[in-house]
N, C-alpha and C positions, 0 to 999 in steps of 0.2 A: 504494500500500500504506500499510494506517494506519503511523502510529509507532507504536514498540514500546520499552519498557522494556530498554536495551541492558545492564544487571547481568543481564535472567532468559537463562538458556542456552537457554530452550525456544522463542525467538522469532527466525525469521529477520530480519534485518534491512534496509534496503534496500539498505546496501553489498553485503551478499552475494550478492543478485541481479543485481546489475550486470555480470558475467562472462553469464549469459542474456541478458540485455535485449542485449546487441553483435548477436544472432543475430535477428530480425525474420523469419519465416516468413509473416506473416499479420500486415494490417491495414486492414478494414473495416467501413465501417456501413451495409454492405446484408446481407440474409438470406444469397439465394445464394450468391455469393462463399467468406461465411463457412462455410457448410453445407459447400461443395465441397471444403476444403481440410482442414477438419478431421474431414470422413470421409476422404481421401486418409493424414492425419498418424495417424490413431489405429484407426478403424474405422469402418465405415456404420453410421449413428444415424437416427433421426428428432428434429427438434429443432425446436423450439415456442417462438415469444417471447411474456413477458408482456410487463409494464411497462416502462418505460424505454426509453433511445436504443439501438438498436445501436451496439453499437461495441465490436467484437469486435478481440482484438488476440492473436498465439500467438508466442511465443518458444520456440527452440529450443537444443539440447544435446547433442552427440554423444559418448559414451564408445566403449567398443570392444563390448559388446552392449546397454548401458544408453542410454535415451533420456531425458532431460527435456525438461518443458515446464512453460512458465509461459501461464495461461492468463486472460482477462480478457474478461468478454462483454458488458459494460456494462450490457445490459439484462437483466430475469429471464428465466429459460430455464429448458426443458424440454429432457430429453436422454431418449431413449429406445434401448437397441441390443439384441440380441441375445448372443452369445459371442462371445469374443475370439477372433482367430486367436494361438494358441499362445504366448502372454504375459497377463500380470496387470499389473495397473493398482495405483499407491500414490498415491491423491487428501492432499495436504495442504490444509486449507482455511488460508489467510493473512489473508484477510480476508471475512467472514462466513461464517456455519454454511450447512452443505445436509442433504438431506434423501434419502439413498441405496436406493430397494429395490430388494433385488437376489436374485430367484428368488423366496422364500416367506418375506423376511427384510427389516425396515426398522431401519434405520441413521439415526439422528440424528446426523450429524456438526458439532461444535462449532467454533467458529474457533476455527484455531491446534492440531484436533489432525489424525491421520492415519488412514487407512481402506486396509486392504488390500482388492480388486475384483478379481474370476475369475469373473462370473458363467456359469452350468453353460446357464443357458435365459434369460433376462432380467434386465437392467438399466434402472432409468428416476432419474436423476439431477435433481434441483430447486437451482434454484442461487437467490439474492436477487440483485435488481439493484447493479452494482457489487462483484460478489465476485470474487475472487483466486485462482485456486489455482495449487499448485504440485504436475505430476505426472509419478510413473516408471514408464518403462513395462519390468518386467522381465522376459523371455522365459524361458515356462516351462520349457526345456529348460536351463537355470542352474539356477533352482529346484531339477532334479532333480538335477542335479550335486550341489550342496549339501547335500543331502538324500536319501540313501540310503532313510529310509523311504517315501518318496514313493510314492503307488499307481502301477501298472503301466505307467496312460496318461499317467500324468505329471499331474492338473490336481490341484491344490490341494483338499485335505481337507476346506476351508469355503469358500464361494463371497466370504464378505465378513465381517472385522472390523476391531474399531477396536485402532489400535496403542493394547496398554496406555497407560494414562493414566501409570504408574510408569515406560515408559520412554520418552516423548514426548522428554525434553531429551538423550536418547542416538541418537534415530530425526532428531533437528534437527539433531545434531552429525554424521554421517552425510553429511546433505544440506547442511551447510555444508562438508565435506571435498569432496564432487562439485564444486558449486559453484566450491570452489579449485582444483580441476584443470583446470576450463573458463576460467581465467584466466591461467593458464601458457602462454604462445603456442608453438603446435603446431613453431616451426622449433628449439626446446630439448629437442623429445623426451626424453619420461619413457619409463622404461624401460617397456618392454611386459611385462613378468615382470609388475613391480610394480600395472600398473594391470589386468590381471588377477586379482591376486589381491584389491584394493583392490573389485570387482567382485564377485567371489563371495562376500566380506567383507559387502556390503552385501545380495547374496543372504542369506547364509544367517541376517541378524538378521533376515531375513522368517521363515525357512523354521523356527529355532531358538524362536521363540516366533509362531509358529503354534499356537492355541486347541487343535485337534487333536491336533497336536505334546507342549503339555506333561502336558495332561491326560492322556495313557497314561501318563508316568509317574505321575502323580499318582495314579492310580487303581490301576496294576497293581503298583506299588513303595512306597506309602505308607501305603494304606489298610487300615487294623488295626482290626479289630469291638470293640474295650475301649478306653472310653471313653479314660483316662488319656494310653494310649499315642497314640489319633491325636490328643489334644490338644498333646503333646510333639510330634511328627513334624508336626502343622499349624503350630503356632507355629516352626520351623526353616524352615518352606517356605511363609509366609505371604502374598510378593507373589503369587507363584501361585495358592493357594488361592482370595486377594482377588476374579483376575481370571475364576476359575470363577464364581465367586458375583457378578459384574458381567454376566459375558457371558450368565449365566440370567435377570437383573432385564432386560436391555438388550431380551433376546427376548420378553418378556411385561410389559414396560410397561404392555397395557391387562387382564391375566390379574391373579382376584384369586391374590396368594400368602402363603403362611404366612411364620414365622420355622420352621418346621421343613423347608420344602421351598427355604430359603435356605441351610440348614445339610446338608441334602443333596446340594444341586449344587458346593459346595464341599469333599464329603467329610467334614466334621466338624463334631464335636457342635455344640448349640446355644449351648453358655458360648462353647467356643472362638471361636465366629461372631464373638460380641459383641464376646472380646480384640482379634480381628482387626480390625474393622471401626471400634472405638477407637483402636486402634493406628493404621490408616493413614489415617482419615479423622475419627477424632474424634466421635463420632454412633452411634448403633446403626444399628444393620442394615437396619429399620424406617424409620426417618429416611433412612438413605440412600438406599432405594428412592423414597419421597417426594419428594426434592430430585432423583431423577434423571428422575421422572415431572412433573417442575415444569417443569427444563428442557427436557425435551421437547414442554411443552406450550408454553413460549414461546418454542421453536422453528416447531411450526407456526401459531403464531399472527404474527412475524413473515414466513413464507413467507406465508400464506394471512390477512390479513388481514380478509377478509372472513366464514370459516367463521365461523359457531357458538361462542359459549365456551360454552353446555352440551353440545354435539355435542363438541364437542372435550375436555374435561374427561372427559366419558364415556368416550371414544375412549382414555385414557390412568388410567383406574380410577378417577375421584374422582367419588363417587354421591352427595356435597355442594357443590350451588358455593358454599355459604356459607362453610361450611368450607374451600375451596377458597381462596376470595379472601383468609381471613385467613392461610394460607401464602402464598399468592403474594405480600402483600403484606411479608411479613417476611421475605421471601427477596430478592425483587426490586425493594421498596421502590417499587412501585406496583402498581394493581390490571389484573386481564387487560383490563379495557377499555379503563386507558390505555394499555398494552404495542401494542391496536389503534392507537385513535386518533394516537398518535404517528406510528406507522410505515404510514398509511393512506394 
């Protein structure tokens, strides 16, 4: 695992995983092997190696319904499965981004943030060679505990999003408290009350800001047709609003969009948008969308090195590469072909 900046809270560190790493489940560099046990550990996949060595390695974690795993495949991979039996999946990536679709929905996941996974009919996962992750496996039948509004059959409302970016260093603190419990040796027994509720606790930060979840309120409790008032009632409730108007940019990365169809998926006017989007990111609206389609684009230009930079540009709305290069270049401080040639 890279080093990390041990002042930010939002980064695991490698002492923390040290209570995992005691538990070795899986360590090999052949295909099979590897295939076998981590359809055993998780679920039947199909799984596809690019580049690099195998060298696959899975750490394991036992609570009383929660699972972890620390996972490391050495070489790039494909992961391809179907539905989960009766649990959801929380990918952290540690070290490098992936690349998640899952049913009718792609997910750019950045290093260092976190991805809630339920798919309803398909998942196909793209990892980079040498990447990290760290995942929970939480059983839907918690979720529904936690969650009274839960639908009937119990699965999750969205088959896949990314934990807000606002509460990333509260979803890391979380997983640094699991982590501490797996370092406590089992003959000191913690009480069973406690790591119970310690459990549903880390349920219900899934279940409590689930995209689903907040947006009824936000819609059926906030939403006021005069202007003034949902600008007050947006500015009170603004991380939320933020994450409506992310999760609409995130689904249409390669769709052209207005500033007016920004200001609707967040409920509010267009001034407000601006406040908001100043407020927590500094930038207009406009801009943000740009920089989030930047990342994404050298997102798959890391994974897929070889694609197209006008296929791929297109592929995420910029219908200038001219134009294209001189953000990329001021964002990223080189241009899309070196971002290839480097990592070629």
């Amino acid at each position: 695992m890279q080093a990390r900046d041990p002042r930010s809270p939002a980064a695991l560190q490698a002492a923390d995983l040290s209570p995992l790493l005691q538990n070795c489940v899986l360590r090999s560099d052949e295909h099979a092997p590897s295939h076998s046990e981590l359809s055993t550990e998780l679920t039947d996949h199909a799984l596809k190696w690019g580049r690099g060595m195998v060298s696959t390695s899975m750490y394991k974690g036992e609570f009383d319904r929660l699972q972890m795993y620390l996972m490391r495949y050495g070489a790039e991979v494909d992961v391809e499965s179907s539905t989960f039996d009766d649990f959801s999946l929380v990918h952290m990536s540690l070290r490098s981004g992936a690349e998640i679709d899952i049913d009718d929905c792609r997910l750019h996941v950045p290093e260092g943030r976190a991805v809630f996974v339920s798919p309803r009919h398909s998942l196909r996962l793209h990892c980079l060679a040498g990447s990290e992750r760290l995942l929970l496996k939480v059983p839907n039948a918690l979720l529904r505990e936690v969650s009274p509004a839960a639908e009937a059959e119990g699965l999750p409302k969205r088959s896949g999003f990314l934990v807000p970016r606002l509460l990333g260093p509260q979803w890391t603190l979380l997983m640094r408290s699991l982590l501490g419990v797996l370092s406590i040796p089992r003959d000191v027994g913690l009480n069973p009350v406690w790591v119970t509720h310690f459990e549903r606790s880390v349920a219900l930060f899934l279940a409590a800001h689930h995209p689903a979840e907040t947006s009824i309120g936000i819609e059926g409790a906030l939403f006021v047709p005069h202007g003034d008032r949902v600008d007050r009632l947006a500015l009170a409730d603004g991380e939320r609003r933020m994450e409506l108007v992310l999760d609409y940019m995130r689904l249409r990365l390669g769709a052209p969009v207005s500033l007016c169809d920004l200001a609707r998926a967040g409920c509010v006017s267009e001034r407000t948008l601006n406040v908001l989007c100043q407020r927590f990111h500094g930038m207009s609206p406009m801009a943000l969308l740009r920089n989030m389609r930047l990342e994404a684009l050298r997102s798959k230009l890391l994974l897929q090195p070889d694609v197209s930079i006008t296929a791929a540009a297109l592929e995420f709305g910029f219908g200038h590469v001219g134009r294209l290069a001189a953000y990329y270049k001021a964002r990223f401080h080189e241009l899309p072909s070196e971002t290839q040639a480097t990592h070629h």
